[in-house]
Structure formats: structure tokens, C-alpha cells
C-alpha positions as CSV (number, residue, x, y, z in Angstrom):
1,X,0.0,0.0,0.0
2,X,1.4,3.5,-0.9
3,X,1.3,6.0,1.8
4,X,-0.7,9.6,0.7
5,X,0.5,12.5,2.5
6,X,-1.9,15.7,2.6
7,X,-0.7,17.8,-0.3
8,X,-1.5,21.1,1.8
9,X,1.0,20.0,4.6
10,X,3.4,19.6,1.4
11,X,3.1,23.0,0.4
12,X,3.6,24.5,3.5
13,X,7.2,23.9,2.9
14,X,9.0,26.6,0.8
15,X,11.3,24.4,-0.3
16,X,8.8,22.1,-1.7
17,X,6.9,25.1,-3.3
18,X,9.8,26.2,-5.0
19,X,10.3,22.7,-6.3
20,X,6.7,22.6,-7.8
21,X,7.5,25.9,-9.6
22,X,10.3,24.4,-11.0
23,X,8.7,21.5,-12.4
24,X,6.1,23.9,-13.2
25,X,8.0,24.5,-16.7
26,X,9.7,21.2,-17.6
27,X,10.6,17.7,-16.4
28,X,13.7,17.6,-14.4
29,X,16.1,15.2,-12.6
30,X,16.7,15.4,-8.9
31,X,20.0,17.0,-9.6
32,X,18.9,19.6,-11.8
33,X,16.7,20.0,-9.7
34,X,19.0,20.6,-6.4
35,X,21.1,22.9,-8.5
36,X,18.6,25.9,-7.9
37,X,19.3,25.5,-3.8
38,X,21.5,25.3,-1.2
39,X,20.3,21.7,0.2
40,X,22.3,18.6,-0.3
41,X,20.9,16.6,-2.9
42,X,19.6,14.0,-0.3
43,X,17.3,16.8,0.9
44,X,16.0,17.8,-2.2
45,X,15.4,13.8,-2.7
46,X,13.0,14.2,0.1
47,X,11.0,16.6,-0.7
48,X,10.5,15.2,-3.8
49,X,9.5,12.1,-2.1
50,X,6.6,13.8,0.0
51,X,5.5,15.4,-3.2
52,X,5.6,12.0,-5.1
53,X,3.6,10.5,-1.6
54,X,1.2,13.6,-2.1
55,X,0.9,13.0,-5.8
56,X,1.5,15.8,-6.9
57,X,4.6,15.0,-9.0
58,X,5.3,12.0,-11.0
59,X,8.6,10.0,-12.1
60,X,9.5,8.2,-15.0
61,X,13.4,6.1,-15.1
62,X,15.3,6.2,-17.7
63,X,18.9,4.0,-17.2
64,X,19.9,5.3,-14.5
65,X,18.2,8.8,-15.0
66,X,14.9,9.6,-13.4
67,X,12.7,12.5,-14.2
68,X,10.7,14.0,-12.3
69,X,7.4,15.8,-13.3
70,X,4.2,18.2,-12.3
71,X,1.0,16.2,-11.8
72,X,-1.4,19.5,-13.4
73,X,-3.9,17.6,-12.4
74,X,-3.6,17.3,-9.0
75,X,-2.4,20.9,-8.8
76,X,-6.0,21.7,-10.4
77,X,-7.7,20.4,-7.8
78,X,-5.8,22.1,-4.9
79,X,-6.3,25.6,-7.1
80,X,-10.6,24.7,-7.3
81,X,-10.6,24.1,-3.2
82,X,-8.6,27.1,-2.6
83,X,-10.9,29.2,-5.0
84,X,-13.6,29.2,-2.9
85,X,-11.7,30.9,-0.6
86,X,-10.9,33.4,-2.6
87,X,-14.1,34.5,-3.5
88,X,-15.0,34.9,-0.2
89,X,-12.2,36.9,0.2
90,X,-12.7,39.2,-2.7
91,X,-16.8,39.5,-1.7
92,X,-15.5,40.5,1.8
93,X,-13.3,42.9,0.4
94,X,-15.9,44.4,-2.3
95,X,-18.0,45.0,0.7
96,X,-15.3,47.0,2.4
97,X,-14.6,48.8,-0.6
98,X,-18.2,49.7,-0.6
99,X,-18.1,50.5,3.1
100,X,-15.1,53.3,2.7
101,X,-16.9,54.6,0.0
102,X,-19.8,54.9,1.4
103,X,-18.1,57.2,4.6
104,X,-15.7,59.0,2.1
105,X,-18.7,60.2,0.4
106,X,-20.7,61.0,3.4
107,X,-17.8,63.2,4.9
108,X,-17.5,65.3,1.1
């Protein structure tokens, strides 16, 4: 049985954000990878193990060469849950637009 992490708790890590944005624009070995930071490579190999636990990336081997890659699809699915956060947020900030306004126009 494969262990599932919660993706949130994933990327609550900088690190690990950074490392999404990265594979964000192309497939990339752990070493490339580890060459944008100042963590040993080990480190870098686990983060990337939590994210492949969270499923949000995927590997594929090669030889000796492994790849690692963006799951879009699970990323989409964090981006829809946190979206109806956001329009919360914007509707709660419309209304305090609306409220300022409202007392700017009363003091003119």
C-alpha cells in the first residue's frame, strides 16, 4: 500500500513550493533539480519524495536517469478548493470597498 500524504501539509514547505514551480516549466532530474538551492541533494530527494507521496509529482526512469514531473492535475484540484476561498475573500473585500466609500462620500 502507498502512503498519501496531505498535499496542503506539502506545500507548506518553501522548499517544496519552490520545487513545484520548478517543475512547473519542464521535467527535471533530482540533480537539476538541487542545483537551484542550497540543500544537499539527499534533501531535495525528500521533498520530492513527500510530493511523489502527495501526488503531486510523478517520475518516470530512464537507465539510471529519473525524471521528475508536475502532476497539473492534481495541482488543479488544490487551485478549485482554494478558489472558494478566494471569492469569499474578494466578496469581503468588495463589501469593504463599498463601506469606505460609502463614509468618504458621506464626509465630502
Amino acid at each position: 500500500m502507498k502512503l498519501r500524504r496531505d498535499p496542503f501539509q506539502a506545500i507548506a514547505d518553501p522548499t517544496r513550493r519552490a520545487i513545484l514551480m520548478l517543475l512547473a516549466s519542464q521535467a527535471m532530474t533530482a540533480g537539476t533539480i538541487a542545483e537551484n538551492f542550497d540543500a544537499a541533494r539527499p534533501t531535495i530527494s525528500k521533498h520530492l519524495k513527500i510530493l511523489h507521496e502527495c501526488d503531486l509529482v510523478t517520475y518516470t526512469q530512464k537507465g539510471r536517469e529519473v525524471r521528475y514531473e508536475l502532476k497539473m492535475d492534481k495541482v488543479k484540484e488544490i487551485d478549485q478548493w482554494l478558489s472558494q476561498f478566494k471569492k469569499i475573500w474578494e466578496d469581503r473585500f468588495s463589501k469593504l470597498d463599498n463601506y469606505f466609500t460609502q463614509i468618504q462620500n458621506k464626509q465630502k
